[in-house]
SESESE-573898 format. One line per 5 residues: number of its first residue (from 1); their letters; for each residue y, z negated, x negated of C-alpha. Coordinates in Angstrom, 2 decimals. Layout:
BEGIN
NUM> A> Y,Z,X | ...;
***
This chain:
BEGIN
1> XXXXX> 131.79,-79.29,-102.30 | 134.48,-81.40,-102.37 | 133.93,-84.95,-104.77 | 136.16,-87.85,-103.06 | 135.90,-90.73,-101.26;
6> XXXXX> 133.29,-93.24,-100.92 | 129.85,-91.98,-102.34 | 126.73,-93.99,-100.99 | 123.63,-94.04,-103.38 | 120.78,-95.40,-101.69;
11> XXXXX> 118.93,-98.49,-102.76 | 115.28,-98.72,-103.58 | 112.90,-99.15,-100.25 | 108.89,-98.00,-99.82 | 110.40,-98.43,-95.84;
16> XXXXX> 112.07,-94.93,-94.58 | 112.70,-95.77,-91.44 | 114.56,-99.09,-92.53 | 116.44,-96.77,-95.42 | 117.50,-94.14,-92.99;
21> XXXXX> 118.70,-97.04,-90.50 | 120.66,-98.16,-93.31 | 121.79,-95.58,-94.36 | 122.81,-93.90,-90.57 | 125.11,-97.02,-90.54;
26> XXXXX> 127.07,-96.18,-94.32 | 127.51,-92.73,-92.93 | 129.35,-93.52,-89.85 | 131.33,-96.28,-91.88 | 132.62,-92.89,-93.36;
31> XXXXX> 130.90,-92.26,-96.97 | 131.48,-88.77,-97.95 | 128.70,-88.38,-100.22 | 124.95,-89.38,-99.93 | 122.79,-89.63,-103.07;
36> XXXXX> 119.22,-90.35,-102.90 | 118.12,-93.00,-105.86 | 114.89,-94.50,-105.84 | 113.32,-95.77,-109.35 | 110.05,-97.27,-107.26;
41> XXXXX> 108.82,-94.56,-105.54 | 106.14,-92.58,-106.92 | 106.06,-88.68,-105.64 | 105.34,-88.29,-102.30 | 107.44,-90.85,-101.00;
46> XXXXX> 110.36,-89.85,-102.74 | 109.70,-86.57,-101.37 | 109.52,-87.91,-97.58 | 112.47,-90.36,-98.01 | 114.37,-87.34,-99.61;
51> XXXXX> 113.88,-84.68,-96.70 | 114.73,-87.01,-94.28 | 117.54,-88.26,-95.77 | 118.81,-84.62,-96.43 | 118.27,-84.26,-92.87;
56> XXXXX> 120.34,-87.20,-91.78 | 123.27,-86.26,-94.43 | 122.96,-82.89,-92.14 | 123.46,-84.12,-89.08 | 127.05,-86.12,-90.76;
61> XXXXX> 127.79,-83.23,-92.45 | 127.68,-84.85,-95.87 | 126.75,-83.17,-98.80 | 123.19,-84.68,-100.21 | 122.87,-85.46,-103.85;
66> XXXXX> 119.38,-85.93,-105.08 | 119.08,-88.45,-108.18 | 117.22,-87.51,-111.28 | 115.09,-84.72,-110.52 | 116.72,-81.24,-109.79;
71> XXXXX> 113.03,-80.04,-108.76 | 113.12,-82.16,-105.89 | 116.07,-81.21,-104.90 | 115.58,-77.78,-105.23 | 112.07,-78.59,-102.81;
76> XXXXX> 114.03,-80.49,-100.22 | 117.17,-77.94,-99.85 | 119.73,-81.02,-101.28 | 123.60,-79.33,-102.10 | 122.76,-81.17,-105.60;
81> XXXXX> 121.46,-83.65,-107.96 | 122.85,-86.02,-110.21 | 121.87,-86.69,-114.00 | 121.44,-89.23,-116.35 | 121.10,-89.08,-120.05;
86> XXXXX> 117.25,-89.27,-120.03 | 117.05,-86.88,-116.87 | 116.57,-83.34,-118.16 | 119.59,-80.45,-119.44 | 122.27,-79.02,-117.26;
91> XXXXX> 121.29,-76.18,-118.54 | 118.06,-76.42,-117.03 | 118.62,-77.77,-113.83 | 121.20,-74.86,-113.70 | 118.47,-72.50,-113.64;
96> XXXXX> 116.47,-74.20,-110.92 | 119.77,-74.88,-108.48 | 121.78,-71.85,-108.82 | 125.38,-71.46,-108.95 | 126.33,-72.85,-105.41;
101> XXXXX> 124.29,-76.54,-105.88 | 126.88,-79.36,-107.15 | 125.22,-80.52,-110.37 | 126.57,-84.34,-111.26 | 126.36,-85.78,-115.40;
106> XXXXX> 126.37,-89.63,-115.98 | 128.91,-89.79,-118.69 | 128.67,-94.27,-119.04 | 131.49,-94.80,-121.60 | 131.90,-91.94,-123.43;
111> XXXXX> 134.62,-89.54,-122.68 | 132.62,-87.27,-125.33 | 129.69,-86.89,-122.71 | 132.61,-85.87,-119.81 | 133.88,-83.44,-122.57;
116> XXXXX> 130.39,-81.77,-122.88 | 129.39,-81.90,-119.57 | 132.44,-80.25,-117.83 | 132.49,-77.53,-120.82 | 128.82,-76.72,-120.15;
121> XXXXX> 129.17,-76.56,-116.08 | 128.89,-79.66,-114.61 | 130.46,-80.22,-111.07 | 131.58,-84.11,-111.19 | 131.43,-86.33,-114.33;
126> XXXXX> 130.10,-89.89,-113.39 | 131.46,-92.84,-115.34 | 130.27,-96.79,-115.76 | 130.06,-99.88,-115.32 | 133.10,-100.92,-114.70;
131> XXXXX> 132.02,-104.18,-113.25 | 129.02,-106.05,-113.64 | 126.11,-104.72,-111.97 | 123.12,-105.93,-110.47 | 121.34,-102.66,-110.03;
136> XXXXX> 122.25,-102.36,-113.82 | 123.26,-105.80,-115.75 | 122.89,-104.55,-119.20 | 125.18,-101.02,-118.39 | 127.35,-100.25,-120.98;
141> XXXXX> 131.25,-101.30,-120.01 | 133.65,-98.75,-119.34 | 137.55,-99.37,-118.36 | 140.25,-98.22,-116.42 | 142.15,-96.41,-119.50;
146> XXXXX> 138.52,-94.40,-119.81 | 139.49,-93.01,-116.23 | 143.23,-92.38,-117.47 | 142.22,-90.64,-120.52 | 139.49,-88.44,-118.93;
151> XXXXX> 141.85,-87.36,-115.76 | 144.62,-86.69,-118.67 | 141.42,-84.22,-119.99 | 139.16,-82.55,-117.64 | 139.74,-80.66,-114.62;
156> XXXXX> 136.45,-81.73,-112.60 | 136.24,-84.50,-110.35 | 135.74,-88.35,-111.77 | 133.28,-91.07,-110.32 | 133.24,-94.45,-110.64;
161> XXXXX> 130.62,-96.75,-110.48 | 128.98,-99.78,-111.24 | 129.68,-103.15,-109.77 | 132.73,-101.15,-107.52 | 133.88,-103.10,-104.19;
166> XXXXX> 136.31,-102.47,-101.48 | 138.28,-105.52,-103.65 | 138.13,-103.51,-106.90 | 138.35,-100.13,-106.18 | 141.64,-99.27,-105.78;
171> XXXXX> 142.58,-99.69,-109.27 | 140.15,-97.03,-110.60 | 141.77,-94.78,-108.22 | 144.77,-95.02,-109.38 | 143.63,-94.66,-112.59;
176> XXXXX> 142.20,-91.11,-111.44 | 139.14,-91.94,-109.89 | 138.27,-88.98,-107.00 | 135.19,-90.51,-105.59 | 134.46,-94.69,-105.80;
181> XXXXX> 129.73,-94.70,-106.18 | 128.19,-97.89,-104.49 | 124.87,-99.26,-103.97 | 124.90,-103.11,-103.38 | 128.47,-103.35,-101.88;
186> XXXXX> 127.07,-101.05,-99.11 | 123.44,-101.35,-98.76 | 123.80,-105.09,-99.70 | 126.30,-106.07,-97.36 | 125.64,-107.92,-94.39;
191> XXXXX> 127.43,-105.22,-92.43 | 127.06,-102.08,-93.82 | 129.21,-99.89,-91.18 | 132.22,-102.06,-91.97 | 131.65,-102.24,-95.93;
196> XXXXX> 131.80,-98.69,-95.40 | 134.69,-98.35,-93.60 | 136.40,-100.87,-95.96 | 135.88,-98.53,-99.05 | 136.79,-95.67,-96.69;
201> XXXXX> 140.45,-97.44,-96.35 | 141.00,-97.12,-99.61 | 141.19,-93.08,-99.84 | 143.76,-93.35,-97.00 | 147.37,-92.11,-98.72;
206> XXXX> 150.17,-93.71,-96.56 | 152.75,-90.73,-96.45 | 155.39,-90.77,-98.50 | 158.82,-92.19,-97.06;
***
């Protein structure tokens, strides 16, 4: 699986069909990635929302990261999950996934975490916030030289997130940023298709003269 370009993490919503309108519209704005996050849900809806979902990532041909619980997305066929610190081992959710499932570590500010992570398997470090969040206002900070330090490291991809825009992006990728993660600037905006499409210009490389 390939880690770049705009990565979509859904917003909390008890409605599916409004999510997976939603969401229809990031996809063919051009994310790359899909992750499934709901903190509201209780079980069964998170397993609906997530099977559908993996379905519609299917149908864009865009690999479908569950959030938080690698048992789900072992149940709903998802090409991975993401963790956070308080989300279970990578160990563990090794032995559930297998080999060929993309298995994602939340590293927030510490290149220490990345250092772990990639030596013990992981797929894709995450990093953040680099911004202010409103999914997460009290996230620990991170900075651009965090992205320069870890790229200067670790051979696995590097995500961004946390308060990211189409405005502010562009300077974590050039400080080695592979994939830019959004919720509100996507799911919040007031066209979602073009917000989309506006983080998707970003991973466009003019050629070199």
């Amino acid at each position: 699986m390939t880690i770049s370009g705009l990565y979509a993490i859904t917003p909390d919503s008890a409605n599916t069909a409004e999510l997976l309108r939603r969401t229809r519209l990031a996809l063919d704005g051009g994310a790359h990635l899909l992750q499934y996050r709901n903190k509201s849900a209780d079980a069964a809806l998170r397993q609906v929302q997530a099977a559908a979902l993996r379905e519609l990532a299917r149908e864009f041909a865009v690999p479908f990261i569950v959030n938080d619980d690698a048992r789900l997305a072992a149940q709903v066929d998802a090409d991975g999950v993401h963790l956070g610190a308080e989300d279970g081992g990578l160990g563990e959710a090794r032995a559930l996934l297998g080999k060929r499932r993309t298995i994602g570590i939340s590293c927030y500010n510490r290149l220490s975490l990345a250092r772990e992570a990639a030596s013990g398997g992981a797929d894709y470090v995450a990093f953040g916030a680099f911004f202010p969040s409103g999914v997460k206002p009290v996230a620990a900070r991170a900075d651009a030289g965090l992205l320069r330090q870890a790229r200067a490291e670790l051979s696995v991809p590097l995500v961004a997130i946390g308060g990211i825009t189409p405005q502010n992006g562009a300077a974590l990728l050039e400080a080695g940023a592979d994939a830019l993660a959004a919720i509100s600037a996507v799911f919040g905006a007031s066209d979602i298709r073009s917000a989309a499409r506006d983080f998707s210009g970003l991973f466009i490389r003019e050629p070199a003269s």
